[in-house]
C-alpha positions in Angstrom: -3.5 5.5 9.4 -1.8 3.7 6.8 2.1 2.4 7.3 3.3 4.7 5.1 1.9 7.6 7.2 3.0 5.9 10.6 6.5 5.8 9.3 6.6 8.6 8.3 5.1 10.4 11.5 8.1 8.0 13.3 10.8 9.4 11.4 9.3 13.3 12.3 9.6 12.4 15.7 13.2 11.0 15.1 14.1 14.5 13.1 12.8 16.1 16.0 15.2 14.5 18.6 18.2 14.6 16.1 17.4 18.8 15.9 17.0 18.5 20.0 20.4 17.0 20.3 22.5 19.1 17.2 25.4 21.1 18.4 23.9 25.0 18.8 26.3 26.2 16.2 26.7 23.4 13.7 26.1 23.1 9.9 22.4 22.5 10.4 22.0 25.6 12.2 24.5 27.8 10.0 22.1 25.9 6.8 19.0 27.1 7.8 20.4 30.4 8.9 21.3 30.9 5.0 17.7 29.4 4.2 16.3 31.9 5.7 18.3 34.9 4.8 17.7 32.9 1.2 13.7 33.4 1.8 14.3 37.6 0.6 15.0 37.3 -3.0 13.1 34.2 -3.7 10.3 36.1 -2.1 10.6 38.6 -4.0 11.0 36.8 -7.6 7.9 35.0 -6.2 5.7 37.7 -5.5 6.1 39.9 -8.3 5.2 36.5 -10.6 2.3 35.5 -9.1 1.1 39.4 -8.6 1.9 39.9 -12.1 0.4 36.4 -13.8 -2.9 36.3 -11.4 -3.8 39.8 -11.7 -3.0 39.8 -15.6 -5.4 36.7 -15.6 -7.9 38.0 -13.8 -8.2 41.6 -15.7 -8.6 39.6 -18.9 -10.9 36.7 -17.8 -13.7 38.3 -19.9 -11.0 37.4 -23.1 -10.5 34.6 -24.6 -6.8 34.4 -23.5 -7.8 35.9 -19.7 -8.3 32.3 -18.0 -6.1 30.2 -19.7 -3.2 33.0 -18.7 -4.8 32.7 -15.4 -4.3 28.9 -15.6 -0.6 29.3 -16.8 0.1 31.0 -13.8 -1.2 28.7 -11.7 0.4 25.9 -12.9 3.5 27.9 -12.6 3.1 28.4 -8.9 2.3 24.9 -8.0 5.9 24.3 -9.9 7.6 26.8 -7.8 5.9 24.9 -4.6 7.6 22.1 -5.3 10.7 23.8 -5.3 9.7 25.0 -2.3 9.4 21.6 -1.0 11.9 20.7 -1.8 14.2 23.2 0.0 12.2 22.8 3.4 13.4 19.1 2.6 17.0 19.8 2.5 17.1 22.9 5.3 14.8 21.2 7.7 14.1 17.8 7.1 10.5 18.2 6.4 8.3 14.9 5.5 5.9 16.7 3.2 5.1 14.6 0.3 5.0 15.6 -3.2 1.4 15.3 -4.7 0.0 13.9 -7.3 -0.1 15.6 -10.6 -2.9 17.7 -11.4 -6.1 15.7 -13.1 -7.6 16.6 -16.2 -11.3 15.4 -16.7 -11.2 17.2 -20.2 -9.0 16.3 -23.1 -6.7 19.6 -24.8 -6.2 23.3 -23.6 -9.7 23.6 -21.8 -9.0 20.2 -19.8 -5.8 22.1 -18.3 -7.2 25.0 -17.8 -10.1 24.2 -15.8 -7.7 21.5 -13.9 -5.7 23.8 -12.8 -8.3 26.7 -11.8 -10.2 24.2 -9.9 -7.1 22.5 -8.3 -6.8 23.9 -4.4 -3.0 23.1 -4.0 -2.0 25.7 -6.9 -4.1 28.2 -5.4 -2.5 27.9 -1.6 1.0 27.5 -3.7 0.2 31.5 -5.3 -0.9 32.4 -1.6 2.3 30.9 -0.3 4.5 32.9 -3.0 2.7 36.1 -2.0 3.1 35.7 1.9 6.7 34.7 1.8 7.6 38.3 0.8 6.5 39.7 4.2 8.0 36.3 6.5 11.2 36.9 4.0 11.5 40.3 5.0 11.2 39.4 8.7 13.2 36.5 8.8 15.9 38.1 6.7 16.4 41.3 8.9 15.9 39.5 12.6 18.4 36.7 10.8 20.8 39.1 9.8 20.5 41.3 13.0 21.0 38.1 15.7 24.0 37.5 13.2 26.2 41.1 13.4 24.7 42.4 16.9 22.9 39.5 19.1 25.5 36.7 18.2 24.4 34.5 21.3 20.8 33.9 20.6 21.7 33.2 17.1 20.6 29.3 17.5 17.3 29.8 19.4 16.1 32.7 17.0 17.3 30.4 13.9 15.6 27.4 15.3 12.3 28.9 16.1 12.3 30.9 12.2 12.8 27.9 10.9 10.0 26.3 12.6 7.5 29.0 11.4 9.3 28.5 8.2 9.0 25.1 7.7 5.0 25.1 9.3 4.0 27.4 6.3 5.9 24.8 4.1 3.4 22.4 5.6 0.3 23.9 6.1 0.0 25.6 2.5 2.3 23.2 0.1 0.8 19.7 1.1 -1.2 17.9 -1.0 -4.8 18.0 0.2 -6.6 15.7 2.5 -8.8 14.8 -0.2 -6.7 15.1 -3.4 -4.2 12.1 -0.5 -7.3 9.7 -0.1 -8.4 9.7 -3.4 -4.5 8.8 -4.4 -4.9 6.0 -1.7 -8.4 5.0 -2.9 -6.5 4.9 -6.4 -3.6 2.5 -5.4 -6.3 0.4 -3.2 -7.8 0.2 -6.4 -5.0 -0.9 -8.5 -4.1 -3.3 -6.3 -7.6 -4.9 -5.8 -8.0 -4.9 -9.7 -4.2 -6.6 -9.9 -5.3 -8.9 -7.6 -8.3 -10.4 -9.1 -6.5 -10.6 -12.6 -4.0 -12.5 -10.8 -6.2 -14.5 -9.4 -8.3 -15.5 -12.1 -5.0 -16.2 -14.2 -4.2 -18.5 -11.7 -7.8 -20.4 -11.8 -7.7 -20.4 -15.8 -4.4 -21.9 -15.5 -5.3 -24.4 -12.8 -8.9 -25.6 -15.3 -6.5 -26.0 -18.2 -3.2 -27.6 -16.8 -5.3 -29.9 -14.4 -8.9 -30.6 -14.6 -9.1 -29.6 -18.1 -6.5 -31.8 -19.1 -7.7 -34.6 -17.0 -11.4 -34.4 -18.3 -10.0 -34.5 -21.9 -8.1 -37.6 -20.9 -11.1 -39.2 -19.9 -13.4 -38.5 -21.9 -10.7 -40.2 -24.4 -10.1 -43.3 -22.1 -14.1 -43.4 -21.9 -14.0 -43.2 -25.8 -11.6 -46.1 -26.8 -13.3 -48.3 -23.4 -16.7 -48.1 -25.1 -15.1 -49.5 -28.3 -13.3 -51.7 -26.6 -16.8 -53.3 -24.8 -18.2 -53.6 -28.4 -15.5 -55.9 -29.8 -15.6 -58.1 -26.8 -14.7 -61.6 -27.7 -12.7 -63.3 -25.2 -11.8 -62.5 -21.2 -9.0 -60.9 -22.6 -10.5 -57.9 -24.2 -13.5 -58.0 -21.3 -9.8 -57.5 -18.7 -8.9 -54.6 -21.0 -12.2 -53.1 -21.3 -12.1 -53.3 -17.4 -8.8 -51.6 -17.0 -9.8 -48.8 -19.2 -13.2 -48.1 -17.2 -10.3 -48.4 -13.6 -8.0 -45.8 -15.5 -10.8 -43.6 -16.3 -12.1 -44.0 -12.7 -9.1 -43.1 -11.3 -9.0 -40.4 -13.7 -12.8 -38.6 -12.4 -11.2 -38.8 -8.7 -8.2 -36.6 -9.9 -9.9 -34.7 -11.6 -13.0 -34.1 -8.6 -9.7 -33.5 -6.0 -8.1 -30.8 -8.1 -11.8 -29.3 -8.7 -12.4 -29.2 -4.8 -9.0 -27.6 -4.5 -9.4 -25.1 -7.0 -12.9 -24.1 -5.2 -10.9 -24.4 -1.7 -8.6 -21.9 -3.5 -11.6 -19.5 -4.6 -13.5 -19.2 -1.2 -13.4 -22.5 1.0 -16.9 -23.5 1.9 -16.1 -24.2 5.2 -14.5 -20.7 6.0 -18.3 -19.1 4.9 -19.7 -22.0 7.2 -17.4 -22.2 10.4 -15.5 -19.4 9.8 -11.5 -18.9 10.4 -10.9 -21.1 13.2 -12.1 -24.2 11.2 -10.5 -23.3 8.1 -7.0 -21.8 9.8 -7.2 -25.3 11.1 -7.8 -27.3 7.9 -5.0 -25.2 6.5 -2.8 -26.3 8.8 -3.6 -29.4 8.4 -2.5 -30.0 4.6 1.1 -28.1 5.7 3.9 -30.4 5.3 5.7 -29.2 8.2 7.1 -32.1 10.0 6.6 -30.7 13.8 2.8 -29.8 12.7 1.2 -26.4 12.6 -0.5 -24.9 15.6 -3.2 -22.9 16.1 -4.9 -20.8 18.2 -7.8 -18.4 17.3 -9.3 -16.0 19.8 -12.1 -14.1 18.2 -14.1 -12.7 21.0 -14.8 -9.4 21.3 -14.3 -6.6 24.4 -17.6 -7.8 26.2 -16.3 -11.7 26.2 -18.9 -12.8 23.0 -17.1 -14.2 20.1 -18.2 -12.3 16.6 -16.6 -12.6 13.1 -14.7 -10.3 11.2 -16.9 -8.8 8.2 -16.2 -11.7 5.1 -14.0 -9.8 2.9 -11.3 -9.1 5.7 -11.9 -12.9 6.6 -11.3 -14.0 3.2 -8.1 -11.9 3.2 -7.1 -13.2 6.6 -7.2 -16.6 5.2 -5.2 -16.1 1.6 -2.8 -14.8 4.0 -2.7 -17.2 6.5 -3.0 -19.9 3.5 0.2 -18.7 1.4 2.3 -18.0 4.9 2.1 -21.9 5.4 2.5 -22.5 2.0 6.0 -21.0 2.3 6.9 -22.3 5.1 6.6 -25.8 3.4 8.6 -24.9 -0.1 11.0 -22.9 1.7 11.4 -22.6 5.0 13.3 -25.7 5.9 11.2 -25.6 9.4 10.4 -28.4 12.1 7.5 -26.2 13.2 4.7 -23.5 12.9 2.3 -21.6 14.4 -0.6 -19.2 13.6 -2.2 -17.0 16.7 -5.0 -14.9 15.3 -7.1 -12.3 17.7 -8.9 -9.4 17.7 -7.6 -6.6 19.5 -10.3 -3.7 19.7 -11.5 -2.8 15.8 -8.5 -4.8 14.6 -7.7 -8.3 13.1 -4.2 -9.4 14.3 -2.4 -12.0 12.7 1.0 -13.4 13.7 2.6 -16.7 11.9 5.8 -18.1 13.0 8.2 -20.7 12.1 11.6 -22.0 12.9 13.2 -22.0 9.8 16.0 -21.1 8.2 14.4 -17.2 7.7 15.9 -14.8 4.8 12.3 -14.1 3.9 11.6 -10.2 2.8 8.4 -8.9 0.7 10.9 -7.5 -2.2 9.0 -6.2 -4.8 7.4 -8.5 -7.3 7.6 -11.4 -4.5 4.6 -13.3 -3.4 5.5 -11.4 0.3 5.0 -8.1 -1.4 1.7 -9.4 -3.0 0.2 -10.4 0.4 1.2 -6.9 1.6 -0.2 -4.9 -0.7 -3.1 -7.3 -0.6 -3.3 -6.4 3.2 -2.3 -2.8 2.7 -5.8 -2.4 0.0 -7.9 -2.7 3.1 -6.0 -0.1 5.3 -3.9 -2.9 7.1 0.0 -3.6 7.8 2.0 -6.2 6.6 5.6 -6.5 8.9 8.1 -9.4 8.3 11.1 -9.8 10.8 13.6 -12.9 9.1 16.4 -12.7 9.9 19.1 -15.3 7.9 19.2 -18.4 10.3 15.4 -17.7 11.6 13.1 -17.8 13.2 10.7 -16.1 10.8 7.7 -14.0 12.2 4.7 -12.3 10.0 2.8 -10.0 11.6 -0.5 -8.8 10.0 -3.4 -6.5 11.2 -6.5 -6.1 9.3 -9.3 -3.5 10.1 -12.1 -5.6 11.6 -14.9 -4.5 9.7 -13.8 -2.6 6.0 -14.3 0.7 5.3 -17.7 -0.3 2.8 -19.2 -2.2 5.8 -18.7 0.9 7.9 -20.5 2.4 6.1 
């Protein structure tokens, strides 16, 4: 389950207890009474379109305008869904989500007429417009009736109407299974392809800012040295010569550091030798914290053996870890750190701490916001809890073994 889902099943559960605890006669009550005495003439309107349009359609599929009618409709009724949607919303509270428009695999007329023949949701969207003339007959006279002659039971009868109403909301106008994990599959996507663009601007940049630059600036100090050794006539030019060469040295050793820094940044060697307890540890290392970083990694699995996460969560686990300490030394202002990594049943869990002076939040288009959706690609969550005087806390959980290796 995904965060956005587990939020989103949270704030059911709080809608539930807020309907549990609303006064028996209140607005909410009196607005979903009107909702449903509302459900006649919309079912009506509603099934004398969709009659009309899909029967129209389907008596003239064997013309050339028969389909594409057929088609028309459709698209209309997925429209009228979401109105209908969007009135559960407002009446009920209801968390269904809006989908994602329909696809076209073909370009012009015939692409959106075979997208919307073959799309499910604007087939269950003409079923819904046909059954709510029956349930808006029903709902209308028993609604009307508890309102003149069975005044007391008004409440419960309204209440449990508008939990039939609002389940055939659900179960016919929500975007598909499929049609929501291909959307997922799609962001995941996005964000994996982001990702790697960023992170091969960022290598280009580091080549041609730093080791680029610095080869250049040898291969010139090597230049005017070997000159230099050519002319040499007294100990004067041999002491200048020399101190060319030392420059130039000094010059390959910058150079070799940035290159083992920029291949530290790309996949660390010693994370693919001694996986993340070693490398967690030589991150910590290099953070500038003043207190240190600790560290303490518990990999072992529910029969006591200690196993590795499959490599691509473990690289992710270490960008993450990696750019958490990273802030903490630009910006947290902290004395000290700490990263506890473990696995907890057929999850990663991360959690990195510091004593700063907090304020930290993954706003969009913020380096917190691209670890998240970093984590977020592979099915995990990404929580930060900063409040403004600190302490900062990161929490992370990663699937232990991806969905590919699953597989």
């Amino acid at each position: 389950m995904k965060p956005g889902q587990r939020h989103a099943v949270a704030a059911g559960k709080e809608q539930d207890a807020r309907t549990e605890r609303a006064p028996l006669y209140g607005a909410r009550m009196w607005r979903q009474a009107g909702h449903l005495l509302l459900n006649l003439p919309l079912g009506i309107a509603r099934f004398v379109y969709t009659i009309t349009m899909v029967s129209v359609g389907v008596s003239l599929a064997i013309t050339v305008v028969g389909l594409p009618l057929l088609a028309a409709g459709l698209a209309g009724c997925r429209r009228l869904g979401a109105i209908a949607r969007g009135r559960a919303r407002s009446a009920y509270g209801s968390k269904v989500r809006e989908p994602e428009p329909v696809r076209r695999r073909r370009p012009g007329f015939a692409g959106y007429a075979i997208a919307h023949l073959t799309d499910a949701l604007s087939w269950r969207s003409a079923l819904y417009n046909v059954l709510l003339l029956p349930w808006g007959v029903l709902s209308f006279v028993v609604t009307l009736l508890c309102t003149v002659a069975l005044w007391p039971a008004l409440p419960w009868v309204v209440r449990f109407l508008a939990t039939v109403d609002r389940m055939l909301v659900e179960v016919l106008l929500h975007p598909g299974a499929l049609s929501e994990r291909v959307r997922e599959l799609e962001e995941d996507r996005g964000t994996v392809v982001d990702t790697a663009a960023a992170d091969l601007r960022r290598i280009e940049r580091d080549l041609h800012d730093g080791a680029q630059a610095r080869l250049v600036a040898l291969a010139m100090d090597l230049g005017m040295a070997k000159e230099r050794i050519r002319e040499v006539e007294t100990p004067e030019d041999m002491a200048a010569a020399a101190a060319m060469v030392d420059s130039a040295h000094g010059e390959v050793k910058l150079a070799l550091r940035e290159l083992r820094d920029l291949a530290r940044g790309i996949h660390p060697a010693v994370l693919t030798d001694r996986g993340l307890d070693a490398a967690l540890s030589s991150v910590a290392a290099r953070c500038t914290v003043p207190g240190g970083v600790r560290v303490n990694v518990d990999l072992r699995g529910p029969d006591g053996t200690a196993e590795r996460p499959d490599s691509a969560v473990e690289g992710i686990a270490y960008f993450t870890v990696s750019e958490l300490l990273t802030n903490v030394s630009k910006h947290a202002g902290a004395r000290t750190a700490s990263v506890e990594v473990w696995r907890s049943d057929d999850q990663l869990m991360l959690l990195v701490q510091d004593d700063g002076k907090g304020g930290a939040a993954a706003c969009p288009g913020s380096g917190l916001a691209g670890l998240a959706e970093r984590v977020q690609a592979v099915d995990g969550m990404f929580v930060v809890e900063s409040p403004a005087g600190g302490p900062t806390t990161v929490a992370v959980e990663l699937p232990w073994r991806t969905r590919a290796a699953r597989h």
